[in-house]
C-alpha positions in Angstrom: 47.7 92.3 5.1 49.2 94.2 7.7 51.0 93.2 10.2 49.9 94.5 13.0 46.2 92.8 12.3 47.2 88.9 11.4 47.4 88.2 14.8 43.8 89.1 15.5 41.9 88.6 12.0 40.5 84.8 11.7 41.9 82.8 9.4 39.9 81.0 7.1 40.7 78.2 5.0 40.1 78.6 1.4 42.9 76.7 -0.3 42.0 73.0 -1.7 46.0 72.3 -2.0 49.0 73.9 -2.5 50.5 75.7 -4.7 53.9 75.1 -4.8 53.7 71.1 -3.5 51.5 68.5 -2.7 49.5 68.5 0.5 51.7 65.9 1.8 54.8 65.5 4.5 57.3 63.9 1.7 56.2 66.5 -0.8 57.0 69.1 1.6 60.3 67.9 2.3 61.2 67.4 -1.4 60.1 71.2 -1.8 62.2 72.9 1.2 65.0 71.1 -0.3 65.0 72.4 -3.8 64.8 75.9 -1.8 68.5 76.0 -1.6 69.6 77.6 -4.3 67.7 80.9 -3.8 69.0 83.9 -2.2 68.0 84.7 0.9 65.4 87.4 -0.3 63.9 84.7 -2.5 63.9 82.5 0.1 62.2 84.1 2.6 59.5 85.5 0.4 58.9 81.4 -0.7 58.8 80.7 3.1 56.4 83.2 4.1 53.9 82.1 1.3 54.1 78.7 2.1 52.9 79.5 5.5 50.2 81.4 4.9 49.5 78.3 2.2 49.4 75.9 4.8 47.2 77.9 7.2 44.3 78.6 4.6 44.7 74.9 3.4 41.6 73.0 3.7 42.7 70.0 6.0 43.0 68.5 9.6 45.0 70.5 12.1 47.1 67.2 12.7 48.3 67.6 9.3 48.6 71.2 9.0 51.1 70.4 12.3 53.3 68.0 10.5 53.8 70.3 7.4 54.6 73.4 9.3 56.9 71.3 10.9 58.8 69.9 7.8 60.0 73.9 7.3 60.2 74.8 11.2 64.2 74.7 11.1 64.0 76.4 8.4 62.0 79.7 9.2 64.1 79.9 12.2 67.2 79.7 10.4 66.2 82.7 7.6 64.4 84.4 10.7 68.2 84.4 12.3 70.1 85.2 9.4 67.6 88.4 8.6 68.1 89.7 12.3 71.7 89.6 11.4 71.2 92.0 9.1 69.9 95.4 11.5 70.4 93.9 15.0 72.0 96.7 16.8 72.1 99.3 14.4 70.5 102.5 15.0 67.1 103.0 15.8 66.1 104.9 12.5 67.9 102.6 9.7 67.7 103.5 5.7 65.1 102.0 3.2 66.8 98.4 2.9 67.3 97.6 6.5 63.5 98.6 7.0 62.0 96.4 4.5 64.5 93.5 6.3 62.5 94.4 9.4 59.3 94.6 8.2 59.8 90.8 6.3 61.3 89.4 9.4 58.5 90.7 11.2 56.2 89.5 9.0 57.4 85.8 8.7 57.7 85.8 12.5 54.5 86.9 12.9 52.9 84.1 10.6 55.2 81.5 11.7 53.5 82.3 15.6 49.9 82.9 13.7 49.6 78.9 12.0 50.5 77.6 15.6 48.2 79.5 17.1 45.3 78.3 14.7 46.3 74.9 15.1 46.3 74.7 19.1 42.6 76.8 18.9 41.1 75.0 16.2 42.1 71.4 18.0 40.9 72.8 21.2 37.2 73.3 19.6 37.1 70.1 18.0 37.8 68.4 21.8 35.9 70.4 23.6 32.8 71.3 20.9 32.1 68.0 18.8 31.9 64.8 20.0 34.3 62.0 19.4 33.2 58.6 19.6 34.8 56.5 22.1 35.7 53.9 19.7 37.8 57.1 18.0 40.3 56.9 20.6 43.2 57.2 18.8 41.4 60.6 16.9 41.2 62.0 19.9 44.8 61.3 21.4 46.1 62.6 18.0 44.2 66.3 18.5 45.4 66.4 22.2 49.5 66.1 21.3 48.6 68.3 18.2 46.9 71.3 20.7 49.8 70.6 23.0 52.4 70.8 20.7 50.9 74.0 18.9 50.7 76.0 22.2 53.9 74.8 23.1 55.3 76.5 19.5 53.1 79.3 19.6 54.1 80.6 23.1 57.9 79.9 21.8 57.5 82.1 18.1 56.0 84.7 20.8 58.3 85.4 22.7 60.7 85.1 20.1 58.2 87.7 18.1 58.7 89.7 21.4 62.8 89.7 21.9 62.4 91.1 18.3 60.3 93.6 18.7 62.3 94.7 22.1 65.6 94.6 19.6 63.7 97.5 17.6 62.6 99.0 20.5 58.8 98.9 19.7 55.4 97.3 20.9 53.8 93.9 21.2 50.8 93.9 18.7 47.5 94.3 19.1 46.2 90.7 20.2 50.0 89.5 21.0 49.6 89.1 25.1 45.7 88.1 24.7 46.6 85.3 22.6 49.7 84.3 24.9 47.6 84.3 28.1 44.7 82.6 26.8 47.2 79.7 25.7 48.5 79.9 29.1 45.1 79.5 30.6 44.0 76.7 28.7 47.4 74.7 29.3 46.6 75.1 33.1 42.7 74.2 33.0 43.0 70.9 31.1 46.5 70.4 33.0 48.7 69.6 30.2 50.8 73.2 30.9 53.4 70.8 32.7 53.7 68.4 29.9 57.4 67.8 28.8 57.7 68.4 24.9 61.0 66.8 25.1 60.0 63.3 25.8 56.6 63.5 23.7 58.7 64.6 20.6 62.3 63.4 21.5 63.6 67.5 20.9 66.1 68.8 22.8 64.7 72.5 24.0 65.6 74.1 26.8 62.3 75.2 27.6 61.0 72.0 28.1 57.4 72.5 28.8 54.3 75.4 28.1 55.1 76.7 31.5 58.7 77.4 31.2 57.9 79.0 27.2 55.3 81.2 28.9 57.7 82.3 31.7 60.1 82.9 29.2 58.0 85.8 27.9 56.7 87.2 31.0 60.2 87.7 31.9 61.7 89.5 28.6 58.5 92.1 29.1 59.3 92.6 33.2 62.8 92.9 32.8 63.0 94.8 29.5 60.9 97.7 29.8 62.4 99.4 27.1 65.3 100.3 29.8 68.1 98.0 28.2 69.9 97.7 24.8 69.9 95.5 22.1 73.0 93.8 23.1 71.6 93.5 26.4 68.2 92.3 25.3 70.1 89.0 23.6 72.0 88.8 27.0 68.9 88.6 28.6 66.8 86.3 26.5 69.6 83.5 26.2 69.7 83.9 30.0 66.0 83.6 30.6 66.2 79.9 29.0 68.0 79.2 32.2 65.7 81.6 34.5 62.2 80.0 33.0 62.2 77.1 35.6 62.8 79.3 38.5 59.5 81.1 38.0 56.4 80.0 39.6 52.9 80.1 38.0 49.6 79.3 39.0 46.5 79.6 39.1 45.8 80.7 42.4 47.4 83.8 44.8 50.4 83.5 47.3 52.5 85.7 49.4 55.0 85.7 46.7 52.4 86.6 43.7 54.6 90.0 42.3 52.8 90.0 38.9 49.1 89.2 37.8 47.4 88.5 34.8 43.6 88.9 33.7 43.7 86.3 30.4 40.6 87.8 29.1 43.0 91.5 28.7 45.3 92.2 26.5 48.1 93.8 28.8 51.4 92.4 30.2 52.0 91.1 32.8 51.1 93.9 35.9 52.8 94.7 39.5 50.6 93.0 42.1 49.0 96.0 43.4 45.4 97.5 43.5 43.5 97.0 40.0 40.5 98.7 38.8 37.6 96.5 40.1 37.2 95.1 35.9 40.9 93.9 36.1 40.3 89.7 37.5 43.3 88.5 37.9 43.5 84.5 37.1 47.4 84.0 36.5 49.5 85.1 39.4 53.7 84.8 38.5 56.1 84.3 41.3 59.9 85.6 40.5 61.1 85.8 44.4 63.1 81.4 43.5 65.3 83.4 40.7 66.1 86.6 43.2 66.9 84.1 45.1 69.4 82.3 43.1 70.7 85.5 41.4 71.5 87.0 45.0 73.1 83.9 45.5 75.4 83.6 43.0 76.4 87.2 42.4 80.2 88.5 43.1 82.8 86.4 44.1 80.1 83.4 44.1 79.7 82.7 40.7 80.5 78.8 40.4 76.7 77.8 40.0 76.2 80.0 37.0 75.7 78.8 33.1 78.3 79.8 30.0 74.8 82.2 29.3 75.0 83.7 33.0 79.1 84.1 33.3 78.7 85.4 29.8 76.2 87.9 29.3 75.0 88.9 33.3 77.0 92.1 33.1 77.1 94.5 36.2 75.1 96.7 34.4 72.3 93.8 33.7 72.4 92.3 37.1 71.9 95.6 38.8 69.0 96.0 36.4 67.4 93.1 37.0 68.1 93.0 41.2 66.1 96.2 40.9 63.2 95.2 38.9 62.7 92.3 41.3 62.9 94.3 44.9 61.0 97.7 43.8 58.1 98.6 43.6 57.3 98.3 39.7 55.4 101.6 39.5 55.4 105.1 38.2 56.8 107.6 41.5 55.7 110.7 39.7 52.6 112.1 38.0 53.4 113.5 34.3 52.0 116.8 33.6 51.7 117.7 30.0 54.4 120.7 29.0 55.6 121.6 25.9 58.7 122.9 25.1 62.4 122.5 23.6 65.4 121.3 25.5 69.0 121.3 24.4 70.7 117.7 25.3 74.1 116.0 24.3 75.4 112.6 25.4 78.3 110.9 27.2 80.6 111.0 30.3 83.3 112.6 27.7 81.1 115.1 26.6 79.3 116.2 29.5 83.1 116.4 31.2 84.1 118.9 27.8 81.2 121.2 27.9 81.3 121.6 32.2 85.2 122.3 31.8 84.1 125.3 29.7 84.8 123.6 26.2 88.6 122.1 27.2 89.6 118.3 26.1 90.1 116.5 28.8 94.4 116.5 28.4 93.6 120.5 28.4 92.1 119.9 32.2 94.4 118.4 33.7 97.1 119.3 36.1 100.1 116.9 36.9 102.7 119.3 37.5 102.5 118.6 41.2 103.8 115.6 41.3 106.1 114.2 38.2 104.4 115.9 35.7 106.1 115.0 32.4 106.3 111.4 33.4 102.2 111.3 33.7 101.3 113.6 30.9 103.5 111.5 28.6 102.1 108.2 30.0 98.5 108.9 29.7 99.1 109.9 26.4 100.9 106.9 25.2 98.6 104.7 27.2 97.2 102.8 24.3 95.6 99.7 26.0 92.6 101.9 27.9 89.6 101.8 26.0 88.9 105.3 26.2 91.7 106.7 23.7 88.8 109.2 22.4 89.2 111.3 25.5 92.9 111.4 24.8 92.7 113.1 21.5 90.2 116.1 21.1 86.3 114.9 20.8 85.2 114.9 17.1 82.5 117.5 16.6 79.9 115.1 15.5 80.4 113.3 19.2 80.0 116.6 21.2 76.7 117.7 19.0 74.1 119.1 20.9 70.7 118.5 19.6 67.3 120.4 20.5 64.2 118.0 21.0 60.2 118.2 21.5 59.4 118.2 25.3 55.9 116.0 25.7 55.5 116.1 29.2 57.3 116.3 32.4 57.4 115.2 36.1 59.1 116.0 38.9 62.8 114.4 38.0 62.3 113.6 34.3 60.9 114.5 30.9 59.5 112.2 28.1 60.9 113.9 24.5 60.1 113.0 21.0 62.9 112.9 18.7 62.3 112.8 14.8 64.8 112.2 12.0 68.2 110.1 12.2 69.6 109.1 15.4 73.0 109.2 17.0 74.6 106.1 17.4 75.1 107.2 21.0 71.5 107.6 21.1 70.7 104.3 23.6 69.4 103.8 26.6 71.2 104.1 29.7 73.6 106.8 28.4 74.8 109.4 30.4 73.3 112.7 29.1 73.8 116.7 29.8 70.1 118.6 29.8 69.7 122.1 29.4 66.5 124.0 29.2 67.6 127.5 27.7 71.0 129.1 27.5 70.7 130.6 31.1 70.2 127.9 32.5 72.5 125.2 33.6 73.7 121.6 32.4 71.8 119.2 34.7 72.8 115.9 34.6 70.4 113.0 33.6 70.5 109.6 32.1 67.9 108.1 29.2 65.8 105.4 31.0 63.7 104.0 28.6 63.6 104.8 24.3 60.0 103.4 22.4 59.7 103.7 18.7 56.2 104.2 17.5 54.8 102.7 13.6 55.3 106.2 12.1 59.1 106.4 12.8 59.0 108.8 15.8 61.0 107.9 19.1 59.6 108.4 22.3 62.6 108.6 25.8 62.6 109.2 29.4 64.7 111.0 30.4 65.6 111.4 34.4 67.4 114.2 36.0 69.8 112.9 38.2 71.2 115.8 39.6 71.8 119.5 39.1 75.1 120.1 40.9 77.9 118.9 38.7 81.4 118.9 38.7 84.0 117.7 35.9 87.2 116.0 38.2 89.3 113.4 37.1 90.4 109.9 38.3 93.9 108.6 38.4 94.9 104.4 38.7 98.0 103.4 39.1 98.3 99.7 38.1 101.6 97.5 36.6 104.0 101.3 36.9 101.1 102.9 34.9 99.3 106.0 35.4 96.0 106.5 33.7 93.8 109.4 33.9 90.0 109.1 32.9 87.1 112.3 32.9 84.6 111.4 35.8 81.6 113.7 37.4 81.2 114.7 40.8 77.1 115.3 41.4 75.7 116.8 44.3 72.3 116.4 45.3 70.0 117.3 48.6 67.3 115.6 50.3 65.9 117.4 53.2 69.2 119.6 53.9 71.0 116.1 53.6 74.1 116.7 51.2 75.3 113.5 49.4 77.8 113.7 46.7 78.6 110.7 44.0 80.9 110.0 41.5 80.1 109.2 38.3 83.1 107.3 36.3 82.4 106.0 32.5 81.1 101.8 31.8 84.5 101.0 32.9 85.5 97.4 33.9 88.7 98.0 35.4 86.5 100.5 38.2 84.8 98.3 40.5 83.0 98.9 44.3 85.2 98.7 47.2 88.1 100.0 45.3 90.5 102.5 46.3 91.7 105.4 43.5 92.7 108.5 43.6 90.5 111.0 42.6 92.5 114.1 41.0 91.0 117.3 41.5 93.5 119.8 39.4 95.8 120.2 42.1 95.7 117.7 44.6 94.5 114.0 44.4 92.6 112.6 47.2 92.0 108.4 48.2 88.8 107.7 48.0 87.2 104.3 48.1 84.2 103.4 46.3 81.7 101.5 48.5 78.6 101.0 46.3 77.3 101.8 43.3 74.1 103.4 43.2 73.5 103.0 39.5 74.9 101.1 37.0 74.3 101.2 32.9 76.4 99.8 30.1 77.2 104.2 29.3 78.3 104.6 32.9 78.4 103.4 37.2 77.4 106.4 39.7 79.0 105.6 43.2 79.0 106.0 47.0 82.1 106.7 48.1 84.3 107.8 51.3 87.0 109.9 51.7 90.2 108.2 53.6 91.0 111.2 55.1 87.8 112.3 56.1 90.1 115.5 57.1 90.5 116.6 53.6 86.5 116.7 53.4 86.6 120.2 53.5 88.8 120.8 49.9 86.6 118.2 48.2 83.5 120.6 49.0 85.6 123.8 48.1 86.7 122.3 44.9 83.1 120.9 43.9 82.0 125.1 44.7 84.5 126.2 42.9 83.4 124.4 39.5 79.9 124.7 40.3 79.9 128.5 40.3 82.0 128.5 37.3 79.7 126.3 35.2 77.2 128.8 36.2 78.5 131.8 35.4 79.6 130.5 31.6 78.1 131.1 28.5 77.5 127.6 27.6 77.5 128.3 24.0 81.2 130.3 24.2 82.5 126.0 24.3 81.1 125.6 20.8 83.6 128.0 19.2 
């Protein structure tokens, strides 16, 4: 069966017993634990067939509950060692890393599929047939089995959805239905509070339907297919410490930011004026964790988890603080356009093709001011973790590549890309766009990267500016002097001039910071007040002159390269 209809197709049970056991808890156990000798391939395969087994088995759903549960720690543990194998690898892998996917897929999909069965078909027995009162116990039994199941179903869900975000694809058809319908019942026969903890003596950190609900809502509002994979596991471990602080319910407030309609199957929307079919019955409140996270962000870090302190990066935070204070909708119409652009990627790269095809060493100037004792240390400096600009970029890093335009709008273009990707294809990377060879660079970043069933990608890609300089910046730290390639953009909004620098994903750069920014053959302070965007690839900044009187050589110097990077061939630099 394919995968992308289990979740929808009704499952019927056809099995009298098992195949590989007997229909019974100790049987179960004594089968999972003969399992160990098998590799991992073997292993999996065993695991997936057993569930499917147990769901077509003909037998209560308290029963089916207690033998899914015999080889629960088990699934998850295969499920985590086959993520291991193409977590963070490129987005178009080789034959072997996609049947990995497509099994660990597979088995997550099932493993969410039996719990949802069991929560559903419980639910119809208490609500459809009658129970005698004298069958008390019967009764009880089904109730901790439907709470249980929804409980695990929402949880394999959202795990099924940090995967799929991982891969950079799409929920399945029937995923969010399923998840909001569990959500709805949980609230209309009040058990959605219920603490799993205490009924089953577990330890999770979700410790309730509620929280393993919010849990998902808030890996589909904050991912957006904006962030990487090593930013997506930041942000799911984190969200077992953010579930609590969202509030859902069943009726509007003030603070409502997203709504659901449980009889769709959509995510989670932006609180603004539906189509008149859309009835919102779920309404999510995220202001508690803006809150918290505006509270405990810079110096005031002390009430933050080992998750938080770990894995809340600049980048991440910035991310998230504006997801949760913007308006969460599309600016600009899209208007369809086809044609080719020319694009490459990186601060390092866009700095090489601006400074007409030089390394950056070629660009730079010291003789000013010591020059043999800077040239020499910048190129010994072997503790900053860009050595690559150093030493000339390899050709397969500066690469330019031609893609399929799909549409545009006013700042941005969505592109298709087919065949094997870059591993600096990601999103949030700093990126060089130009439209023919006349044209000029512009300068842009990848905001978002989809990958459809057939193997095609699908980006956004927003122009950021079309006014760009290549400068330099120069810190002086512990009798060091390190030079790094930065970009000085220019843009205009109603005849307002503001200009920004843009440095690499540096650490050791930070906002309210004072460094020199060397331009050839002077170096001017200049201290960076805020950033205005932050990504893992690179920080764009405010910034102020200290000498406001030297305003006038920054403009003449950002002229100066401007009009040469539009009078150059741009091709001559691949020579």
């Amino acid at each position: 069966m394919k995968i992308s209809n289990i979740l929808l197709s009704p499952q019927e049970q056809l099995l009298d017993k098992l195949s590989f056991c007997k229909s019974s808890v100790k049987s179960m156990q004594e089968w999972i634990n003969n399992l160990n000798t098998l590799q991992l391939g073997s292993y999996s395969k065993a695991l997936c067939n057993a569930i499917i087994e147990i769901s077509e088995l003909k037998c209560s759903e308290t029963l089916r509950f207690d033998l899914i549960q015999v080889i629960h720690s088990s699934i998850e543990n295969t499920l985590n060692n086959l993520e291991k194998h193409y977590f963070n690898q490129s987005l178009i892998t080789n034959d072997r890393n996609e049947q990995i996917i497509e099994l660990a897929l597979l088995l997550r999909t099932q493993f969410a599929k039996i719990y949802i069965n069991i929560a559903q078909q419980s639910h119809n027995i208490l609500t459809e047939q009658k129970i005698s009162l004298f069958a008390f116990q019967l009764k009880k039994n089904f109730q901790t089995a439907r709470i249980f199941a929804s409980y695990y179903a929402l949880q394999q869900l959202g795990r099924l959805l940090y995967q799929q975000q991982t891969l950079y694809s799409t929920p399945r058809p029937g995923q969010w239905l399923i998840a909001h319908q569990l959500m709805s019942c949980a609230i209309q026969y009040h058990f959605n509070s219920t603490n799993i903890n205490l009924l089953q003596g577990t330890h999770y950190p979700l410790k309730n339907i509620n929280e393993a609900y919010a849990q998902l809502i808030l890996l589909d509002i904050f991912n957006n297919n904006q962030i990487r994979p090593s930013e997506s596991q930041g942000l799911y471990l984190c969200t077992f410490d953010w579930a609590k602080l969202i509030h859902i319910s069943a009726k509007e407030t003030i603070n409502s930011r997203y709504i659901i309609d449980s009889n769709k199957d959509l995510a989670p929307v932006y609180n603004a004026h539906q189509e008149h079919n859309f009835k919102p019955d779920i309404f999510i409140s995220t202001q508690s964790l803006l809150e918290y996270l505006s509270n405990n962000e810079g110096w005031h870090k002390e009430n933050l988890s080992d998750n938080e302190k770990k894995f809340l990066t600049p980048a991440l935070h910035f991310h998230i603080h504006n997801l949760l204070t913007t308006k969460a909708e599309r600016r600009h119409e899209r208007y369809e356009y086809s044609t080719q652009i020319k694009i490459c990627f990186g601060v390092s790269v866009a700095h090489y093709y601006l400074s007409k095809g030089k390394n950056f060493i070629e660009t730079l100037n010291t003789n000013f001011n010591d020059n043999t004792q800077y040239e020499t240390r910048f190129i010994n400096a072997d503790s900053t973790p860009f050595k690559q600009n150093i030493k000339s970029l390899e050709r397969e890093t500066r690469k330019i590549y031609q893609v399929d335009v799909l549409d545009i709008s006013v700042n941005g273009y969505r592109i298709k890309w087919t065949g094997v990707t870059p591993a600096t294809l990601k999103t949030g990377e700093f990126i060089l766009v130009q439209e023919n060879s006349q044209s000029p660079w512009r300068g842009g970043v990848i905001r978002w990267i989809k990958q459809s069933t057939d193997k095609k990608i699908e980006m956004g890609l927003e122009i950021l500016a079309q006014d760009i300089a290549p400068c330099a910046i120069h810190l002086q730290a512990n009798q060091q002097n390190d030079y790094f390639p930065a970009l000085l953009m220019q843009s205009t909004q109603l005849d307002d001039v503001s200009t920004h620098l843009i440095v690499s994903g540096m650490n050791i750069i930070k906002e309210k910071q004072t460094i020199l920014l060397h331009l050839k053959d002077q170096e001017l302070k200049v201290y960076l007040t805020k950033p205005i965007l932050i990504t893992q690839s690179f920080t764009c900044f405010d910034f102020e002159l200290l000498n406001e009187q030297q305003k006038p050589s920054l403009n003449r110097f950002i002229q100066k390269q401007l009009n040469e990077v539009k009078n150059q061939d741009q091709w001559d630099a691949l020579e």
